[in-house]
RODREN-30733 format. One record per residue (C-alpha): residue in three letters; y, x, z. Coordinates in Angstrom, 1 decimal. Each point is the difference from the previous one (the first is absolute). Layout:
<sites>
{res: ALA&north: Y&east: X&up: Z}
...
</sites>
This chain:
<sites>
{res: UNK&north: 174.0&east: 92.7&up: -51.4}
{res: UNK&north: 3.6&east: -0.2&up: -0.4}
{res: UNK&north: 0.7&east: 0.0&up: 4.0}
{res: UNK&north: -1.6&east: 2.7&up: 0.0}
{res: UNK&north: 2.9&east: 3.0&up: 1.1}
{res: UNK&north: 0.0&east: 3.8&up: -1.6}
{res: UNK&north: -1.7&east: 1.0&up: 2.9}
{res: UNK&north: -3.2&east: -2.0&up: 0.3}
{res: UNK&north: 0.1&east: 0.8&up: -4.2}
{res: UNK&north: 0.0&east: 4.0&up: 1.0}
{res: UNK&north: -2.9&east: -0.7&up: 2.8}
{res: UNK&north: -1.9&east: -1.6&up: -2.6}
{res: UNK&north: 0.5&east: 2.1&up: -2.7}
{res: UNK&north: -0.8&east: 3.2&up: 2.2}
{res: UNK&north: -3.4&east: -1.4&up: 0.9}
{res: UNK&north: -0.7&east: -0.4&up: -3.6}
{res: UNK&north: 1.0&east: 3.4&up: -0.6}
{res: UNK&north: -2.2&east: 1.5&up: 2.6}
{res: UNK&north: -2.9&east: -1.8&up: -2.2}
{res: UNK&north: 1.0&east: 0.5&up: -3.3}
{res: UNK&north: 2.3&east: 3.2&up: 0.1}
{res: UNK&north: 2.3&east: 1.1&up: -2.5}
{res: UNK&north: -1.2&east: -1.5&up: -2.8}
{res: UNK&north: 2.7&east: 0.5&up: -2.6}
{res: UNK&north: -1.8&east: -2.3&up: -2.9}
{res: UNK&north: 0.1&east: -2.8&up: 3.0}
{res: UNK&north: 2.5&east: -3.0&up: -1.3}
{res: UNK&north: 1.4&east: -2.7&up: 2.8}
{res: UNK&north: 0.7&east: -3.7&up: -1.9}
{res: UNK&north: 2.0&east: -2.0&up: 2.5}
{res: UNK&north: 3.7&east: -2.1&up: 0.2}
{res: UNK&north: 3.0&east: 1.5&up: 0.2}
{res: UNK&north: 0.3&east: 0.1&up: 3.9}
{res: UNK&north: 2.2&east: 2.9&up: 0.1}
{res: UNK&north: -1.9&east: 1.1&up: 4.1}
{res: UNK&north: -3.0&east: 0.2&up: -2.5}
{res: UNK&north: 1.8&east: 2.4&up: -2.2}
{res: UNK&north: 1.0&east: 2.1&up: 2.6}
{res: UNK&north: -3.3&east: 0.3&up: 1.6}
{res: UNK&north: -1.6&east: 0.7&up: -3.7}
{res: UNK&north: 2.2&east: 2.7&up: -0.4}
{res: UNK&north: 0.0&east: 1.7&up: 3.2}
{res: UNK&north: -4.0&east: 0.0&up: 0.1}
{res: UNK&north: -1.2&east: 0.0&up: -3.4}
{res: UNK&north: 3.1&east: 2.2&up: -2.0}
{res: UNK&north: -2.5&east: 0.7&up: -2.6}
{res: UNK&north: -1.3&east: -3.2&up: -0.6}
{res: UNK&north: 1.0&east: -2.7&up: -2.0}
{res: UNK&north: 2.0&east: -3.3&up: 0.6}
{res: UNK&north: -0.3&east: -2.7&up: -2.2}
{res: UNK&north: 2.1&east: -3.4&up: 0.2}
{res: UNK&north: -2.2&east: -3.3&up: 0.1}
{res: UNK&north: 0.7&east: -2.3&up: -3.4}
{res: UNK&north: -0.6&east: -3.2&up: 1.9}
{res: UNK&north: 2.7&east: 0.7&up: 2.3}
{res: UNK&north: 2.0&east: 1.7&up: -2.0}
{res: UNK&north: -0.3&east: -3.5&up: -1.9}
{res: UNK&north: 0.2&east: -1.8&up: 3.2}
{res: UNK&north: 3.8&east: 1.4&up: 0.4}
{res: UNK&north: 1.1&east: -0.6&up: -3.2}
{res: UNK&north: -0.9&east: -3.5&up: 0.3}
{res: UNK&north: 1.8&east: -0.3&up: 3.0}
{res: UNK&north: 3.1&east: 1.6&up: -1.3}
{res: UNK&north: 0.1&east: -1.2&up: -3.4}
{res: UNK&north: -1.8&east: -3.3&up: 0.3}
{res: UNK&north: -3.5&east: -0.5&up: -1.5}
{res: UNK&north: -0.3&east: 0.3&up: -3.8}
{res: UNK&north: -3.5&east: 0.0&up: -1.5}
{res: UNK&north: 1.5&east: 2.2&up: -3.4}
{res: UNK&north: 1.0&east: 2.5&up: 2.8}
{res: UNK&north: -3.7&east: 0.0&up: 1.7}
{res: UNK&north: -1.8&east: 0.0&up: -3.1}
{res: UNK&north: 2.5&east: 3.2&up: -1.5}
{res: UNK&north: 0.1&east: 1.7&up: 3.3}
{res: UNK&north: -3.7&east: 0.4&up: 0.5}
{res: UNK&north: 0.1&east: 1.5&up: -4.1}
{res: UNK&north: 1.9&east: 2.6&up: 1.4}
{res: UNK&north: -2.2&east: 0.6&up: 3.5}
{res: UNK&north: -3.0&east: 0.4&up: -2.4}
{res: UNK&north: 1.0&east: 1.8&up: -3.5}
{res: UNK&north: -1.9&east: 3.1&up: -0.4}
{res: UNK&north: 2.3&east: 1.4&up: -2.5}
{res: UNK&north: 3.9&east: 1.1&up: 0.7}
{res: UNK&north: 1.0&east: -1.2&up: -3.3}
{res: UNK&north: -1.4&east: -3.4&up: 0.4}
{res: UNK&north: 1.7&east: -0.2&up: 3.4}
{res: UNK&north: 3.3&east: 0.7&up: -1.8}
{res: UNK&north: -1.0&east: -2.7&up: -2.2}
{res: UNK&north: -0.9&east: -2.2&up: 2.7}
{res: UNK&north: 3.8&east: 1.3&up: 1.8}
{res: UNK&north: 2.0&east: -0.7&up: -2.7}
{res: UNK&north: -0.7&east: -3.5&up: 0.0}
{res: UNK&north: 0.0&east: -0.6&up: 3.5}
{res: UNK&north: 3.4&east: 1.3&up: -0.4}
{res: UNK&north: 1.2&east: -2.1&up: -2.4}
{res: UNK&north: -1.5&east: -3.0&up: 1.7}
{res: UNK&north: 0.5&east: 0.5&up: 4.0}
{res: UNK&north: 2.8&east: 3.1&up: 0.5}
{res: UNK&north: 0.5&east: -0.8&up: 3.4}
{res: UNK&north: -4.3&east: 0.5&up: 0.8}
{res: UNK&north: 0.3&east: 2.9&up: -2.0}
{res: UNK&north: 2.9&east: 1.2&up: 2.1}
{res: UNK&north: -2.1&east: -0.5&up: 2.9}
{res: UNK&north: -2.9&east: 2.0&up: -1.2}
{res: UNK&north: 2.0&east: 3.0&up: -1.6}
{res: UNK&north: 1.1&east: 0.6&up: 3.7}
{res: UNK&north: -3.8&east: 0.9&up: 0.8}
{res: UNK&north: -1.8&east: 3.2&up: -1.4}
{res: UNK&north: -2.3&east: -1.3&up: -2.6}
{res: UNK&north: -2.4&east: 2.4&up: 1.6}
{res: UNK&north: -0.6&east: -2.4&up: 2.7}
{res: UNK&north: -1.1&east: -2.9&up: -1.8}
{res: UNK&north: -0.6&east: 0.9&up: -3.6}
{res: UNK&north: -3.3&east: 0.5&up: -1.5}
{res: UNK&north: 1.3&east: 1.9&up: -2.8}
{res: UNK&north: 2.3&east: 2.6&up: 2.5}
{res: UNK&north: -2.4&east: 0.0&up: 2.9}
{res: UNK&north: -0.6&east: 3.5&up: 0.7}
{res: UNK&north: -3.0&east: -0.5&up: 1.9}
{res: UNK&north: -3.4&east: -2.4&up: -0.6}
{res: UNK&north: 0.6&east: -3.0&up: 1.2}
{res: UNK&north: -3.6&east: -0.9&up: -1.5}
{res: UNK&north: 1.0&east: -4.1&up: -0.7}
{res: UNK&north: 1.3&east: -0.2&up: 3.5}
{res: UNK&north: 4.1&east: -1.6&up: -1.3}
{res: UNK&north: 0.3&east: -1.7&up: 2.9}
{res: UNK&north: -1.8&east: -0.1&up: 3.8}
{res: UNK&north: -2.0&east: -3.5&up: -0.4}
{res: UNK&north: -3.5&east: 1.7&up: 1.5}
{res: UNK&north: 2.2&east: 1.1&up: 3.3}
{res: UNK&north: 1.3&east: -3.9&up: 0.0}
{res: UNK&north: -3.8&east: -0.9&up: -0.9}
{res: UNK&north: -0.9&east: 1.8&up: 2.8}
{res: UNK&north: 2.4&east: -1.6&up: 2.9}
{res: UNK&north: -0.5&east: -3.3&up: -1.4}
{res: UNK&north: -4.2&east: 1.0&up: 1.0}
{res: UNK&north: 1.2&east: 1.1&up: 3.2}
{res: UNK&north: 1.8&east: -2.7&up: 1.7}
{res: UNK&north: -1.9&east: -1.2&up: 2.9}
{res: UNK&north: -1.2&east: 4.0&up: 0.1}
{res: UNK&north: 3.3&east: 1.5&up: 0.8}
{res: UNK&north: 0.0&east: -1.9&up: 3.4}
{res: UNK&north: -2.9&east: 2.0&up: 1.2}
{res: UNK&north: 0.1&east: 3.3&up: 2.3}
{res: UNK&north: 0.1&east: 3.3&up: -2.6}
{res: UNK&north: -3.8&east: 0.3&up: 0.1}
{res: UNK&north: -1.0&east: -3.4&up: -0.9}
{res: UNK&north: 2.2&east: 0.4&up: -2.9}
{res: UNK&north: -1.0&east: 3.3&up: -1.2}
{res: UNK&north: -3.7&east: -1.7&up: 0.2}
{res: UNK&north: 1.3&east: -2.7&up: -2.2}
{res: UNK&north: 1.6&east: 2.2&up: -2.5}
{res: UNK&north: -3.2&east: 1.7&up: 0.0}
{res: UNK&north: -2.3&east: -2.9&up: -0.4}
{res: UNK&north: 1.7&east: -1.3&up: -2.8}
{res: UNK&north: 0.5&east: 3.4&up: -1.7}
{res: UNK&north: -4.4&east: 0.0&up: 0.4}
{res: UNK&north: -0.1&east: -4.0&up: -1.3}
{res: UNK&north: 2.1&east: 1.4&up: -3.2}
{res: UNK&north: -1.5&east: 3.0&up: -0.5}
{res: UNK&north: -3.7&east: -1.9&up: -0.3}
{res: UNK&north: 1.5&east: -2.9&up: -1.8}
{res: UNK&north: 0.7&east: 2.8&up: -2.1}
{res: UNK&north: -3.0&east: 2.2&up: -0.4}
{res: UNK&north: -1.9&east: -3.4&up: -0.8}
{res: UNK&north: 1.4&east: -1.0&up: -2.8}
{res: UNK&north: 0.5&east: 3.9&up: -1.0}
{res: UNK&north: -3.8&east: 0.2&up: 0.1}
{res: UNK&north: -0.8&east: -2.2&up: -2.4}
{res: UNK&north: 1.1&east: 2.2&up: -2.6}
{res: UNK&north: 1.7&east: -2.5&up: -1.9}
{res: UNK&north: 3.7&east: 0.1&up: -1.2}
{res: UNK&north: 2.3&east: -2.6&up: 2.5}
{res: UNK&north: 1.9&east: -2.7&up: -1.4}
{res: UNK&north: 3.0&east: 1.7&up: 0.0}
{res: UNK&north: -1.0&east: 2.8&up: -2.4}
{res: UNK&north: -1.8&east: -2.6&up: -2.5}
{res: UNK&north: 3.5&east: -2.0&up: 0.1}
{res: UNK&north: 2.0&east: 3.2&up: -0.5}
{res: UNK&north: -2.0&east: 0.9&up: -3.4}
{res: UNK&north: 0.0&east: -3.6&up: -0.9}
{res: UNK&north: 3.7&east: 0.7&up: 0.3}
{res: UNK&north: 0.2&east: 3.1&up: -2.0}
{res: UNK&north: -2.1&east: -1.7&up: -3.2}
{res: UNK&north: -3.2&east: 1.8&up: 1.7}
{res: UNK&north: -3.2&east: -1.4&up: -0.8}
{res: UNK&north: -3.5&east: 2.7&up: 0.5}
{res: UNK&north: -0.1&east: -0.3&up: 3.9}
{res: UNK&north: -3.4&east: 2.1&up: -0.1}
{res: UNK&north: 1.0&east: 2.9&up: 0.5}
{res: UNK&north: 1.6&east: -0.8&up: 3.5}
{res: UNK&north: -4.1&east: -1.4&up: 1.2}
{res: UNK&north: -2.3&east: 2.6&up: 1.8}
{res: UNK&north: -2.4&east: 1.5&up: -2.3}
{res: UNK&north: -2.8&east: -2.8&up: 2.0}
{res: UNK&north: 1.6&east: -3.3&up: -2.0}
{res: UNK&north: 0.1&east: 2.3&up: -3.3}
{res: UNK&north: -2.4&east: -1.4&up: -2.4}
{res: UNK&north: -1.4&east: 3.6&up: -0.8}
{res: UNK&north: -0.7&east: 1.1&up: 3.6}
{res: UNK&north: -2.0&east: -3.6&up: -0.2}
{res: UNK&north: -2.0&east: 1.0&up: -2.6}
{res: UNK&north: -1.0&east: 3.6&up: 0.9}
{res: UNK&north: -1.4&east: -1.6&up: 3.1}
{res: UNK&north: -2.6&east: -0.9&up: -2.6}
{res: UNK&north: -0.8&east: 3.6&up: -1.6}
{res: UNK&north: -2.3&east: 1.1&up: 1.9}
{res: UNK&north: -3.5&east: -2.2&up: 0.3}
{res: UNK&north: -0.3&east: -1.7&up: 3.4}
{res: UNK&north: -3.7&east: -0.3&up: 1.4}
{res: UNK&north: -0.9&east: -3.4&up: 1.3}
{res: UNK&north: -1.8&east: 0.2&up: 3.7}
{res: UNK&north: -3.5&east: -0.7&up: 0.5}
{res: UNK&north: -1.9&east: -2.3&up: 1.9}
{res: UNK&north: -0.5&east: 1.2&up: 3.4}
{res: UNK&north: -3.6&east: 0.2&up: 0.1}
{res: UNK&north: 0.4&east: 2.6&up: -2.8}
{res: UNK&north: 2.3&east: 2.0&up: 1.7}
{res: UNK&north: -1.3&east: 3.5&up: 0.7}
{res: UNK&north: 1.4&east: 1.3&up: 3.2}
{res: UNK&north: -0.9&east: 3.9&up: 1.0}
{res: UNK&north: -2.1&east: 0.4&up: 3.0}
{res: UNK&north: 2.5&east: 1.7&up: 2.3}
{res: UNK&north: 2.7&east: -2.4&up: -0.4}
{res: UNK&north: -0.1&east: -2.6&up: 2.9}
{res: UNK&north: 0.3&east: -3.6&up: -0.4}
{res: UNK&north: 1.9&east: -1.8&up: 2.5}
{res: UNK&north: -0.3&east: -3.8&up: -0.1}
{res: UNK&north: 2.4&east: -2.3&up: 1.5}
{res: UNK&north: -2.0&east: -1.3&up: 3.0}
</sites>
């Protein structure tokens, strides 16, 4: 991506403004490639540009050397919510790495801060599902434009089924239960369709339920035609 020049970036950008327009709650996550910048700002004034954390990480690593205090502090500051517990979280990255905090005060907080973002970045701090995605795409990217749009959209289809599966079965995923466990949660009913609920269960009962009769006992109107299976 980084080979990439400003104008392949505007080319790019322009097709995905033809298809998206000028969506001004639209918010790009990428490094800090200044062609992609450009091209961000030139097409897409009104929308938002956001800084990814893991290379924003990435080159504070490879300036100041790795430091797991400053990984673990750094990504407390990508993910406060709150502007005072960002100061918090500033003032002692401050007293502990000046020099990283040098670096950072140099870019507008607005482009990698939770807690400044002016946009909604929706849990999207840094571009992993674009990495996820080339990582998919390997052997893909070798093929003519078609072929690869067809693989985009076959795996789009694969995902989207995976999906509607296990969103059918009208149970919470793992993820939620986990996140509840988390928060000291423990009545996960409520989150079950009203079928696993042991009142829908019972009112299947209310109302008395007629048990067949034998078939020579069944009394079958003259004008309705039997067909038997041959």
């Amino acid at each position: 991506m980084k080979k990439k020049s400003g104008l392949t970036w505007t080319w790019f950008l322009e097709k995905l403004y033809e298809c998206v327009g000028d969506c001004q709650e639209l918010t790009f996550v990428t490094d800090r490639v200044d062609a992609i910048r450009v091209s961000i700002e030139n097409v897409f004034p009104h929308a938002h540009h956001g800084l990814c954390a893991f290379h924003l990480l990435g080159n504070i690593v490879h300036r100041f050397r790795k430091n797991d205090k400053t990984k673990v502090l750094l990504w407390r500051l990508v993910k406060a919510y709150k502007r005072n517990v960002f100061e918090e979280l500033w003032y002692r990255f401050s007293s502990t790495r000046p020099q990283v905090v040098a670096y950072l005060s140099e870019i507008p907080r607005v482009k990698w801060t939770r807690a400044y973002s002016l946009s909604k970045w929706y849990n999207y701090m840094i571009s992993n599902s674009a990495e996820s995605m080339n990582a998919l795409s390997v052997d893909a990217k070798k093929m003519p434009i078609i072929p690869l749009l067809e693989f985009f959209c076959r795996l789009s289809q694969e995902w989207c089924n995976k999906h509607r599966i296990e969103g059918g079965t009208g149970l919470p995923c793992g993820h939620v239960i986990m996140v509840l466990k988390h928060l000291k949660k423990t009545n996960f009913g409520h989150l079950a369709i009203d079928a696993y609920k042991m009142e829908t269960y019972q009112s299947t009962y209310e109302e008395p339920v007629y048990p067949v009769l034998e078939l020579c006992d069944w009394e079958i109107p003259a004008e309705m035609m039997v067909v038997k299976p041959r």
